[in-house]
C-alpha positions as CSV (number, residue, x, y, z in Angstrom):
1,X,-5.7,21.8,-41.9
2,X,-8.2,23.8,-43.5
3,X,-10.9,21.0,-42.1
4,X,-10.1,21.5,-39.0
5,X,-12.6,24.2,-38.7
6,X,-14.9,21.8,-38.1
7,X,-14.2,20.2,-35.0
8,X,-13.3,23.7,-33.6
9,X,-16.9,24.2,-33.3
10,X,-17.4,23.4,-29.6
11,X,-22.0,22.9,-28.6
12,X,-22.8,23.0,-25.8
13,X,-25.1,20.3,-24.3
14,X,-25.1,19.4,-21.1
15,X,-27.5,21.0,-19.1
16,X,-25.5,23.3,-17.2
17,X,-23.6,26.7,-18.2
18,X,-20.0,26.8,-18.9
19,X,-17.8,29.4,-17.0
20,X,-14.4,30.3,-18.1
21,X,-12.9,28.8,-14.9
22,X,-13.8,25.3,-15.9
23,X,-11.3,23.7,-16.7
24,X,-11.5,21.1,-20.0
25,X,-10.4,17.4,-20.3
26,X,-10.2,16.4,-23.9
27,X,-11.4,12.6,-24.0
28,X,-10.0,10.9,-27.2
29,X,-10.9,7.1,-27.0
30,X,-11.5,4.6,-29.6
31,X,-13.0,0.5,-29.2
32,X,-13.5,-1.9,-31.2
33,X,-10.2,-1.4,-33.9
34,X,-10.3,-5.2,-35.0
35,X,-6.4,-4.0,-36.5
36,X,-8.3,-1.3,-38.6
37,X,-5.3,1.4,-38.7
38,X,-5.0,1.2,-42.2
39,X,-6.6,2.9,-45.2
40,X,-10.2,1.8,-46.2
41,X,-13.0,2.6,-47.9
42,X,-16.2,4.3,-45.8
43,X,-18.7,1.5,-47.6
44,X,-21.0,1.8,-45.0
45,X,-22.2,5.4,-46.1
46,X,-21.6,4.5,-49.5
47,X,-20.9,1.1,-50.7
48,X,-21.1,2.2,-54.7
49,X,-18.3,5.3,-54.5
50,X,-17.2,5.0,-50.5
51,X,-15.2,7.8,-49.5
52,X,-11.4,7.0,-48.4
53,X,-10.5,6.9,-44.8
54,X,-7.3,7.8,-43.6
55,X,-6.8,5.2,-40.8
56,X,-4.6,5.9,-37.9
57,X,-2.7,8.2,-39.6
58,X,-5.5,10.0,-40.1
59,X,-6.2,9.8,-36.3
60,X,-2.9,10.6,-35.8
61,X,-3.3,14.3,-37.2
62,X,-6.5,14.8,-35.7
63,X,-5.1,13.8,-32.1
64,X,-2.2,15.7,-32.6
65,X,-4.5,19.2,-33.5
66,X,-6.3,18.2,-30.3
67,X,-3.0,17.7,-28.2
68,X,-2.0,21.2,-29.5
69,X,-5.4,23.2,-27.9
70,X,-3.9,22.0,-24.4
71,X,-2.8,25.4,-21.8
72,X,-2.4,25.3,-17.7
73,X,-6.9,24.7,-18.2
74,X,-7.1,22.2,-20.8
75,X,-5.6,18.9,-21.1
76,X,-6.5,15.6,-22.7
77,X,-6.5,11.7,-22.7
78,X,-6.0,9.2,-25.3
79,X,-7.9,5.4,-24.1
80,X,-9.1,2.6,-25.7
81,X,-11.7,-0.5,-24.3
82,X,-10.2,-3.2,-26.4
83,X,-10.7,-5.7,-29.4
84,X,-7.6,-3.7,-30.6
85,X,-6.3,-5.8,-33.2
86,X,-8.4,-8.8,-34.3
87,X,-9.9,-8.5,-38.0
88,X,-8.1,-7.2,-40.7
89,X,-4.5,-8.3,-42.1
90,X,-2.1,-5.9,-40.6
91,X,-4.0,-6.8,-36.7
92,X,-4.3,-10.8,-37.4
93,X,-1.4,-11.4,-39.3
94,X,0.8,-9.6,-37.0
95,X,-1.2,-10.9,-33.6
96,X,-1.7,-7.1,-32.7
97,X,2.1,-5.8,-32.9
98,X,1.1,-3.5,-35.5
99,X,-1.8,-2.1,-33.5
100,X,0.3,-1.8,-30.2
101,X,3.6,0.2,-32.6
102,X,0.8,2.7,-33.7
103,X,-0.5,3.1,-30.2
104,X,2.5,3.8,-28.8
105,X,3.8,6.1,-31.4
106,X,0.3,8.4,-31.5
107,X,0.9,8.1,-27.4
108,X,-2.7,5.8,-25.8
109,X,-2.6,6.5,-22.4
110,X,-4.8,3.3,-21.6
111,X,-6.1,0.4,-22.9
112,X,-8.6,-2.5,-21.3
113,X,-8.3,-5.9,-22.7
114,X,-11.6,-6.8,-24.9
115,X,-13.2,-10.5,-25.7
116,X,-11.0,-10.9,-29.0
117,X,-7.7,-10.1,-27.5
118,X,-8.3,-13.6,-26.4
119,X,-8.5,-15.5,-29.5
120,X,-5.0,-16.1,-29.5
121,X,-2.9,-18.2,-26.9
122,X,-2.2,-16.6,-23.7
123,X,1.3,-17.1,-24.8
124,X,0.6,-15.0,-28.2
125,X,-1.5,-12.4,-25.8
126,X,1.5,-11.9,-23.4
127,X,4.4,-11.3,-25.7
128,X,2.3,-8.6,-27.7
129,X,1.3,-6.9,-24.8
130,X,4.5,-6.7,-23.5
131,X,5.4,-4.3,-26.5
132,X,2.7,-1.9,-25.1
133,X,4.6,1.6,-23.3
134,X,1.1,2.3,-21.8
135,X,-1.1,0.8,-19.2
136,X,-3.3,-2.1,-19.7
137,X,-6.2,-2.2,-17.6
138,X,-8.5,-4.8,-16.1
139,X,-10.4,-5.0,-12.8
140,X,-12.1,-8.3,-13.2
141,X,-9.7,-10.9,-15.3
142,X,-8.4,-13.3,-12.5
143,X,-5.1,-15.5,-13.4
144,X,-6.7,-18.9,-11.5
145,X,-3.2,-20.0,-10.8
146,X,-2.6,-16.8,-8.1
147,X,-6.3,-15.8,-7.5
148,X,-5.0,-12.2,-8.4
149,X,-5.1,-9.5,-11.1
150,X,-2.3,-11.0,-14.1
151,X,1.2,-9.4,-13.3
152,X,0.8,-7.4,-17.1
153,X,-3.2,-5.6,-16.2
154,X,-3.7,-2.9,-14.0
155,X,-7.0,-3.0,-11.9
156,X,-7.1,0.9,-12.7
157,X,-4.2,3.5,-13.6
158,X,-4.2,7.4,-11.7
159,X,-3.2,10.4,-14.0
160,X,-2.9,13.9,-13.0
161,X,-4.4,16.5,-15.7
162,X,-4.2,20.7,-14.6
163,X,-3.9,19.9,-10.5
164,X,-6.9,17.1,-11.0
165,X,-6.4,13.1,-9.9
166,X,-8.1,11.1,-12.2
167,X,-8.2,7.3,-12.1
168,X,-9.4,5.7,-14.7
169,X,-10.6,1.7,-14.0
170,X,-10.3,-1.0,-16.6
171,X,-12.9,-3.9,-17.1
172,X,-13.2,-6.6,-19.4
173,X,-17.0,-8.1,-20.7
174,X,-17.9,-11.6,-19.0
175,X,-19.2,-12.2,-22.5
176,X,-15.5,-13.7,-23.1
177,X,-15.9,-17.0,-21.3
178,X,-18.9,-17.4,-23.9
179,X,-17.3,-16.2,-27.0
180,X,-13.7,-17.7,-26.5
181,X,-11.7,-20.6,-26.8
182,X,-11.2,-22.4,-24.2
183,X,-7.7,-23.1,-24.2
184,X,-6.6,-19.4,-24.8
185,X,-8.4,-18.8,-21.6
186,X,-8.1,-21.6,-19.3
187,X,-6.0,-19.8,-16.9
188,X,-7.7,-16.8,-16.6
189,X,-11.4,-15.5,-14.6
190,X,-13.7,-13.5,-16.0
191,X,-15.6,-11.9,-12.8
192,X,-19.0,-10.4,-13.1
193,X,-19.8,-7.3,-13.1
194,X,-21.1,-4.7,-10.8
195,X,-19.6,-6.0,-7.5
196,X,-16.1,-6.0,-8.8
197,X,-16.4,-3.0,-10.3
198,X,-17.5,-1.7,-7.1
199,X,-15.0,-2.7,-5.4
200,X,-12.4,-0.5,-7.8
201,X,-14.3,2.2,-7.9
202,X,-14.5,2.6,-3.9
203,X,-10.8,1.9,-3.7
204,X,-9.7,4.8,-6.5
205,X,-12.7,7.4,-4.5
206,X,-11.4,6.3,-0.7
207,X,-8.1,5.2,-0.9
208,X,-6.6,6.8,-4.0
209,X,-8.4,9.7,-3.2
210,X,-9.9,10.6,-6.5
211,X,-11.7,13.4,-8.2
212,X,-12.5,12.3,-11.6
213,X,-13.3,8.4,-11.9
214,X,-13.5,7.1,-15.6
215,X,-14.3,3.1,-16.2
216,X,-12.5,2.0,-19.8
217,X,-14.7,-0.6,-20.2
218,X,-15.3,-3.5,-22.8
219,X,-19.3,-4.3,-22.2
220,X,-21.4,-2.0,-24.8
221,X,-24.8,0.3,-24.6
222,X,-27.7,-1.6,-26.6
223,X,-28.3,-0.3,-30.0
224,X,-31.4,1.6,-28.5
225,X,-30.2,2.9,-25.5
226,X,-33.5,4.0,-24.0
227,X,-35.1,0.9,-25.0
228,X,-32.7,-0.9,-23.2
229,X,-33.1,0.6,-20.7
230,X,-37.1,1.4,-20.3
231,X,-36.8,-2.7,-20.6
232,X,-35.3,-3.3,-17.3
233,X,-35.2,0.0,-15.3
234,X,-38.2,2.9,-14.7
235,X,-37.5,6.1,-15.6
236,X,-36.1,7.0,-12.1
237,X,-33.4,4.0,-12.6
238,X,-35.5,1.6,-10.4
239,X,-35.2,-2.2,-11.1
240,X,-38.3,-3.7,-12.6
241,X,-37.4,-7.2,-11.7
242,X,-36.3,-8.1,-8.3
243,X,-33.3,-10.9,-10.0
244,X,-31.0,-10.1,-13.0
245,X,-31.8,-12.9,-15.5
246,X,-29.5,-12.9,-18.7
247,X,-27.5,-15.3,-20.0
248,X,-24.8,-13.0,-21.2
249,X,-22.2,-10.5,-18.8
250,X,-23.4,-7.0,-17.9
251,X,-23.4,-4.4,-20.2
252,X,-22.1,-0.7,-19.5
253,X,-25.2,0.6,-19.3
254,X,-26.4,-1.7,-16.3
255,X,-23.3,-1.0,-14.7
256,X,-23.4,2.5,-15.2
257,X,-26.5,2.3,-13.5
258,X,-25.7,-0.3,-10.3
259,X,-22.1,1.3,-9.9
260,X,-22.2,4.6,-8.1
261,X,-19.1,6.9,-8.2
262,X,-18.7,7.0,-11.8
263,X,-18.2,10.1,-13.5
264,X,-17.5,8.6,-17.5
265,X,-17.5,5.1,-19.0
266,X,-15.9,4.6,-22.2
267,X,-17.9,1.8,-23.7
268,X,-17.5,-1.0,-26.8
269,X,-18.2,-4.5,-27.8
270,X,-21.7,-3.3,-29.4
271,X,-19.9,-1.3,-32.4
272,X,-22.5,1.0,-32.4
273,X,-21.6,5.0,-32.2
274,X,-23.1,8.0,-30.6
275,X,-23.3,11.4,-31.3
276,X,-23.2,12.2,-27.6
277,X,-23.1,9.9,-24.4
278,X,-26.3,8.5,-22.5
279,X,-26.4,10.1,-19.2
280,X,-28.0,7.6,-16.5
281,X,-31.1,9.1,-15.1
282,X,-30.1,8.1,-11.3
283,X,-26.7,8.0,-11.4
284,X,-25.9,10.4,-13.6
285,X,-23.0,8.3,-15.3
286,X,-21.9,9.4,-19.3
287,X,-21.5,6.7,-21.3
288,X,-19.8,6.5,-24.3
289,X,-19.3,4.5,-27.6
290,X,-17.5,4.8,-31.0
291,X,-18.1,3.1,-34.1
292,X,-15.9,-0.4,-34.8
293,X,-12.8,-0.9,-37.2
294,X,-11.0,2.5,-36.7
295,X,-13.5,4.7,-39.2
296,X,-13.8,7.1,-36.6
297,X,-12.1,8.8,-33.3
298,X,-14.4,9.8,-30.7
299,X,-13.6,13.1,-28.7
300,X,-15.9,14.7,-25.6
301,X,-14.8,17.6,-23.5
302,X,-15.6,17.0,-19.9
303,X,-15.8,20.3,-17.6
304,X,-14.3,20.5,-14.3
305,X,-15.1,22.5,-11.4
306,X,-11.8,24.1,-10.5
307,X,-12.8,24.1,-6.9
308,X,-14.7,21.0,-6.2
309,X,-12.5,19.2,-9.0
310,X,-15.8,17.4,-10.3
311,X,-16.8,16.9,-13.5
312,X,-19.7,19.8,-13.8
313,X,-20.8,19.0,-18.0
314,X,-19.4,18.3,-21.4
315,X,-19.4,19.8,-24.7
316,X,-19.5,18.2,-28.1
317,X,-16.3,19.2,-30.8
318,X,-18.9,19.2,-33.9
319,X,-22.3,19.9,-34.5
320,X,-22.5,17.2,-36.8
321,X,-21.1,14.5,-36.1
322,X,-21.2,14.9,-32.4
323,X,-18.1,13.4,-30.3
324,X,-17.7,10.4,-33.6
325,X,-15.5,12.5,-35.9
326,X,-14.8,10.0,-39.3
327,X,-11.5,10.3,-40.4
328,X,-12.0,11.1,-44.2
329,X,-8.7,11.0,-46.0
330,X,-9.4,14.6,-47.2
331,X,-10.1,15.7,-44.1
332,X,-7.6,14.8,-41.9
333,X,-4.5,14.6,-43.9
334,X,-3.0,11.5,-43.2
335,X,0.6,12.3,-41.0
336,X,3.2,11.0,-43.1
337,X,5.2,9.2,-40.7
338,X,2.3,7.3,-38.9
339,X,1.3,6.6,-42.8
340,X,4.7,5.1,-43.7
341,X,5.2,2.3,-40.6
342,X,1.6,1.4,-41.3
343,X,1.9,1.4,-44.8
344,X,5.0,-1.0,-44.1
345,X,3.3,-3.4,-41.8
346,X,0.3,-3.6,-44.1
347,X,2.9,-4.6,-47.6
348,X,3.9,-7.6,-45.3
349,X,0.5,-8.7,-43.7
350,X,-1.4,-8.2,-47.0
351,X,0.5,-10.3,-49.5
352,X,-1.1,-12.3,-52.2
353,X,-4.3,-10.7,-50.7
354,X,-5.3,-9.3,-54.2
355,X,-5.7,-12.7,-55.8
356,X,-8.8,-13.2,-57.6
357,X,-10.1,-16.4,-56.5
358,X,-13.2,-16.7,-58.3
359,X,-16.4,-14.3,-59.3
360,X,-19.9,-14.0,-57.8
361,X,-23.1,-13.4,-60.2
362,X,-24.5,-11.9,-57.0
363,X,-24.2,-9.3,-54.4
364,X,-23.2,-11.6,-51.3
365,X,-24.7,-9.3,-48.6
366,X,-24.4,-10.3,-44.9
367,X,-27.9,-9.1,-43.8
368,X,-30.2,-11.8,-42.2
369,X,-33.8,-12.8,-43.2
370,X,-34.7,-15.0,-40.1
371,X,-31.0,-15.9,-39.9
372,X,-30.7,-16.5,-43.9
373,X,-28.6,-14.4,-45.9
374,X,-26.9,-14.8,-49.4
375,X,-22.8,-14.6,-47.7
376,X,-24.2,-16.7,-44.4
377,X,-25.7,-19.1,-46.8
378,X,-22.6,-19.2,-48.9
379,X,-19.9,-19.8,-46.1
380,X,-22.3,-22.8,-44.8
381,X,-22.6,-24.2,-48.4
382,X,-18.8,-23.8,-48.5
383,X,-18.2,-26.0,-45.2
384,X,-20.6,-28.5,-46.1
385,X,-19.1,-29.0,-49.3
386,X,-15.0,-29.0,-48.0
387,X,-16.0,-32.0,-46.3
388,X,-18.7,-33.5,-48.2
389,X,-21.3,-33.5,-44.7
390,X,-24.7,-33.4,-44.5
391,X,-25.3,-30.4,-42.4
392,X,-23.5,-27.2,-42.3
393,X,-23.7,-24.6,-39.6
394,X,-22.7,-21.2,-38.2
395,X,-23.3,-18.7,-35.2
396,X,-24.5,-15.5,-37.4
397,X,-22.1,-13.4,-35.6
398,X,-19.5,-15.5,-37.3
399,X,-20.6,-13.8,-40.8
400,X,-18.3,-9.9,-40.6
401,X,-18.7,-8.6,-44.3
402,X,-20.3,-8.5,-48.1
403,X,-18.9,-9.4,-50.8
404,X,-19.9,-7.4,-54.1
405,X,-20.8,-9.2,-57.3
406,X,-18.0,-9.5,-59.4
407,X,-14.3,-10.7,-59.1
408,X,-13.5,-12.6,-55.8
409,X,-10.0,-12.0,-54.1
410,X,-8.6,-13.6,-50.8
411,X,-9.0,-10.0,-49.5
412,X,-12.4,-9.8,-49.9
413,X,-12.9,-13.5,-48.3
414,X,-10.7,-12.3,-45.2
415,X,-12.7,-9.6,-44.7
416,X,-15.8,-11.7,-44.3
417,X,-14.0,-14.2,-42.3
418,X,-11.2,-12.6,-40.4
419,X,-10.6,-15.1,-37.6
420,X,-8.5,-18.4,-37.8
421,X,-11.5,-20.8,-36.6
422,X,-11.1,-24.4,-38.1
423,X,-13.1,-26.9,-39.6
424,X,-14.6,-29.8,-37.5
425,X,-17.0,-32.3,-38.6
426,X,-18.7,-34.7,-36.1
427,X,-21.2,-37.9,-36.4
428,X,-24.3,-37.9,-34.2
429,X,-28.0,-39.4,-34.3
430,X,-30.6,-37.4,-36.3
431,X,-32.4,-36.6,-32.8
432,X,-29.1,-34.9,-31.9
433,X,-29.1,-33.0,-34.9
434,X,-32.5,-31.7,-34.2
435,X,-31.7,-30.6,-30.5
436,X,-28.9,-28.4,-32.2
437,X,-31.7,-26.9,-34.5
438,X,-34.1,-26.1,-31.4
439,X,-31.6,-24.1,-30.0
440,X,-31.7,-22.3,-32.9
441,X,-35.2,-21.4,-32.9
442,X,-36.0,-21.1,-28.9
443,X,-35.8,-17.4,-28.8
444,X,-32.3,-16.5,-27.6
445,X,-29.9,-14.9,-29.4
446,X,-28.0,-17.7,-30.5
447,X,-28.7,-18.1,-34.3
448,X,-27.5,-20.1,-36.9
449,X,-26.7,-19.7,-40.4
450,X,-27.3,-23.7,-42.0
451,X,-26.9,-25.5,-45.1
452,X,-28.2,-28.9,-46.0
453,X,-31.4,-29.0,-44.1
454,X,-34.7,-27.2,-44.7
455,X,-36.4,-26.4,-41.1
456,X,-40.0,-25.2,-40.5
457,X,-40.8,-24.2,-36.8
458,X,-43.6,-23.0,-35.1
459,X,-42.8,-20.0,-31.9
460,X,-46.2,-20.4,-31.1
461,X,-44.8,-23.4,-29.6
462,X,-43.1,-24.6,-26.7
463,X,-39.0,-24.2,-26.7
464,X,-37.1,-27.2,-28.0
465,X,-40.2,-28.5,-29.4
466,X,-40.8,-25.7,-32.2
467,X,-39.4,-27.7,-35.2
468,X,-42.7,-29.1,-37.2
469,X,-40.5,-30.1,-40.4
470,X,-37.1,-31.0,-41.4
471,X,-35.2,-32.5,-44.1
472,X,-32.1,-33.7,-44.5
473,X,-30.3,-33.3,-47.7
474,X,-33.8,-33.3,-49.5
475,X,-34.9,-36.2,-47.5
476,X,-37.1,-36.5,-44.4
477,X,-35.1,-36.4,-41.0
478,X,-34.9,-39.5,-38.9
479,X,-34.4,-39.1,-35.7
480,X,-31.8,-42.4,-35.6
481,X,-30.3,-42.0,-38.7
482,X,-26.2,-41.0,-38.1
483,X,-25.8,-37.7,-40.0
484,X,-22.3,-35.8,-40.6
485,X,-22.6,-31.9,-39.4
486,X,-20.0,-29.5,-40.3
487,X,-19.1,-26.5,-37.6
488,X,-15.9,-24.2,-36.6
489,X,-13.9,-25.5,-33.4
490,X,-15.2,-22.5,-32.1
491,X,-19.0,-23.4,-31.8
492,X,-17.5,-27.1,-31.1
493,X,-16.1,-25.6,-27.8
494,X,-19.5,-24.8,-26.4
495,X,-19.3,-21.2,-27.6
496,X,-22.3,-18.8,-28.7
497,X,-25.0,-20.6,-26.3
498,X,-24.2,-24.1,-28.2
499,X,-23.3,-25.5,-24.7
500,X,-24.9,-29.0,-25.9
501,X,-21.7,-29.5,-28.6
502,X,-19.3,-30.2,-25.7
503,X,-21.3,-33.5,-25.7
504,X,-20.2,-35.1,-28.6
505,X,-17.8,-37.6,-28.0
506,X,-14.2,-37.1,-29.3
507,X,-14.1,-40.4,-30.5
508,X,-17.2,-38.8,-33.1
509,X,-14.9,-35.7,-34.1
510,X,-12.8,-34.9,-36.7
511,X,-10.9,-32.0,-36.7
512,X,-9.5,-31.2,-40.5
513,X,-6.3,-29.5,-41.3
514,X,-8.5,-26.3,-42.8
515,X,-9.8,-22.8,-41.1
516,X,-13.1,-21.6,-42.5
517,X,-11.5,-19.3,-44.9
518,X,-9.2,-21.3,-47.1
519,X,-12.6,-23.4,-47.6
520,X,-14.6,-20.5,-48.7
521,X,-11.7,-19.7,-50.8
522,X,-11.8,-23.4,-52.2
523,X,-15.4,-23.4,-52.7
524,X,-15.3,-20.0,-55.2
525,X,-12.3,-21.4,-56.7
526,X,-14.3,-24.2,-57.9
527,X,-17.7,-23.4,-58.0
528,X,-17.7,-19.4,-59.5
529,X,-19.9,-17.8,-60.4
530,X,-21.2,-17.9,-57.4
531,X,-25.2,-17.7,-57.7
532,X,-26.6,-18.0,-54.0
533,X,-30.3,-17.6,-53.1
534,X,-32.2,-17.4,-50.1
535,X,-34.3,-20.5,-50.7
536,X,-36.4,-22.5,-47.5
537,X,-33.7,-23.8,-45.3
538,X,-35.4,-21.9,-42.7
539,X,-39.3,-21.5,-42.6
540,X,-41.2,-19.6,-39.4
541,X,-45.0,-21.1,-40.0
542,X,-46.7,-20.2,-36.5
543,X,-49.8,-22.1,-37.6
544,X,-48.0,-25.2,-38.7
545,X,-48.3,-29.4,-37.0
546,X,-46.0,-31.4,-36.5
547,X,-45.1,-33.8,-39.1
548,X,-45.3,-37.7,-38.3
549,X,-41.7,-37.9,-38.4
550,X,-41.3,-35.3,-36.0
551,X,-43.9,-36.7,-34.1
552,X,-41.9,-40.1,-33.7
């Protein structure tokens, strides 16, 4: 453990003095796993010679060293706020088990359900949460069929650490009635935000009599906090518009903001880390959030008052890394009997993933040009071509990793397309078509990655009238022309903002026997070497007219 030094190093930031009466609470939490307790590569600080990560084992050392520094005034807590298992082999393959044996083994103390935990069946859901020897929490999922809480969540969970009560709620982003199938979630409410939470958070301060009140919640802080922020609050937390007005659920740091009584909310969805939490100006609410995929563990010190019993500041373990510690291999020796069950569950979920199934001439990277890129353009051109249609498309989102130039193996297209969606293909009228296009291009966040068509738009503009040219296939649009478009049965669901898919008649659809991976693994099988280019299937001309077509 000759690392360990490291983290050992304790800064402190808040803005108060420490005393040697405060007593410490050790928050270790994590978010966004996607299944990533196994061994990988650190590509995102180094994508030529990344650095090994250790995984959960790795974790499982460092939680362990941070377990041991507990005495009658220090204790600690071990939480996650969900997508837990969804996105590589050993989480998807295994529907989460895998995830839920380490978590039980290292000892999480808490876990709130995320958005992806949903894209199984509620059946699938239920029997691998039942595995779980720790509470799950949510304060705002509703089973329709009893108007109450499910019988396997907790609204919130009460743990006593050194003499203090500390309840820690649960909540679960509204984002998941817009980002999951509908059948896995039929029988379930997603509530909105800051009332409910509310609600919990009076109950744990009045009736459960609490001193420390955490929220483990899945609903993320925007990638610039303050300019988040600065964009709908002053600097003395006071709304600047009199309405909320967003299309998608609250995120943690609204309700850090519009929920009083909370002392710490553990945040995710975003996957975007922090060296330290944001502090609400008015409230005075820490937030948290960790990195996605399990490449770090995040760990914050909060101080207690041992009289009052509040929390009176925080202190960082690193001066480096701040409270997101990344768990090199080298590090954090990997503990050997976490290492070998993982190690075992990842030989099962991961076979035949090292077959190479074709080469790329090209370094397939994932980041957009006004919603091109050379992977999003590749997947699309894959669909299009599985079922021979005239228009491919894609919510960007939908697009998870890069693909180096080079051999091609089943691994490497999993880990751009980790989730199970399925091909659909669907006639409609060219006018149709267009409307799907316009939503594209009317300033939300719902892009699209497309293939077969070659768009220029105009945002100077009005919304759903911005498209000034578009061909088909090479070939000018007509507006009542039937075309064939190619999507995922997730976008064909209404998801992503695409609300205007649920319109096409069933008698119009055909759903093929095919997710979206096996095709991109059938298109590099028979195309390679892959030699994408961003080329003009999307054009932003401000100063451009309407073409006569359009103008039909």
């Amino acid at each position: 453990m000759k690392h360990l030094h490291l983290i050992l190093i304790l800064c402190l930031v808040f803005p108060v003095f420490a005393h040697a009466e405060n007593l410490r609470l050790d928050i270790m939490f994590t978010n966004d796993i996607h299944g990533g307790i196994d061994r990988t590569k650190a590509t995102f600080m180094n994508p030529e010679f990344p650095p090994q990560l250790g995984g959960a084992a790795s974790a499982a050392t460092l939680i362990r060293h941070v377990r041991s520094l507990a005495n009658e005034t220090r204790d600690n807590l071990l939480l996650d706020s969900g997508d837990f298992f969804q996105g590589r082999p050993v989480g998807t393959v295994t529907n989460g088990a895998a995830v839920i044996e380490y978590m039980n083994a290292i000892g999480y103390e808490g876990l709130a359900l995320g958005n992806h935990e949903f894209d199984i069946s509620s059946e699938e859901l239920v029997e691998t949460l039942r595995l779980a020897d720790f509470p799950l929490l949510s304060c705002n999922i509703i089973d329709k069929r009893t108007g109450e809480i499910p019988w396997f969540l907790y609204p919130y969970y009460l743990y006593d650490r050194m003499g203090v009560r500390i309840a820690v709620v649960g909540y679960t982003t509204t984002d998941t009635k817009l980002m999951s199938f509908p059948e896995n979630i039929k029988n379930f409410d997603f509530v909105e935000g800051a009332e409910v939470l509310q609600h919990w958070v009076d109950v744990v301060r009045t009736e459960e009599k609490a001193d420390v009140v955490i929220v483990l919640g899945h609903a993320g802080i925007p990638y610039d906090p303050v300019e988040g922020y600065l964009s709908r609050y002053d600097a003395k937390g006071t709304p600047l518009f009199e309405e909320r007005n967003a299309v998608w659920g609250y995120d943690a740091q609204e309700l850090a903001r519009e929920v009083s009584g909370i002392d710490f909310f553990i945040a995710g969805h975003i996957h975007k880390g922090f060296p330290g939490p944001w502090i609400d100006p008015y409230t005075h609410t820490m937030v948290v959030q960790g990195y996605a995929n399990g490449t770090n563990l995040g760990w914050i010190t909060l101080l207690i008052d041992p009289e009052t019993r509040t929390v009176c500041g925080y202190e960082l373990p690193a001066l480096r890394e701040g409270m997101m510690i990344t768990l090199f291999e080298d590090q954090f020796i990997p503990d050997p009997e976490i290492n070998a069950t993982i190690e075992a569950q990842v030989a099962i979920a991961e076979a035949g993933m090292d077959e190479v199934v074709g080469h790329s001439a090209v370094y397939l990277s994932r980041v957009n040009v006004d919603a091109q890129s050379l992977m999003g353009n590749t997947i699309t051109d894959a669909m299009r071509h599985e079922v021979d249609a005239d228009f491919a498309f894609l919510n960007l989102g939908g697009v998870r990793s890069d693909i180096k130039s080079g051999p091609v193996t089943y691994r490497n297209i999993f880990e751009v397309m980790p989730f199970d969606n399925m091909l659909v293909s669907f006639r409609c009228t060219g006018e149709f078509l267009r409307r799907i296009i316009e939503t594209r291009v009317e300033g939300s966040r719902h892009g699209l990655v497309v293939s077969g068509v070659n768009v220029v738009y105009s945002k100077k503009r009005p919304n759903f009238d911005r498209v000034t040219s578009l061909k088909i296939g090479g070939e000018l649009w007509d507006k009542n022309k039937i075309y064939t478009c190619v999507t995922t049965d997730f976008l064909l669901q209404g998801n992503a903002g695409l609300t205007l898919l649920t319109q096409v008649p069933e008698v119009d659809i055909i759903r093929h026997e095919i997710n979206l991976r096996d095709a991109i693994v059938n298109y590099f099988r028979k195309n390679s070497p892959i030699k994408t280019k961003i080329d003009d299937r999307w054009q932003r001309k401000d100063s451009a007219q309407p073409t006569a077509e359009m103008l039909q």
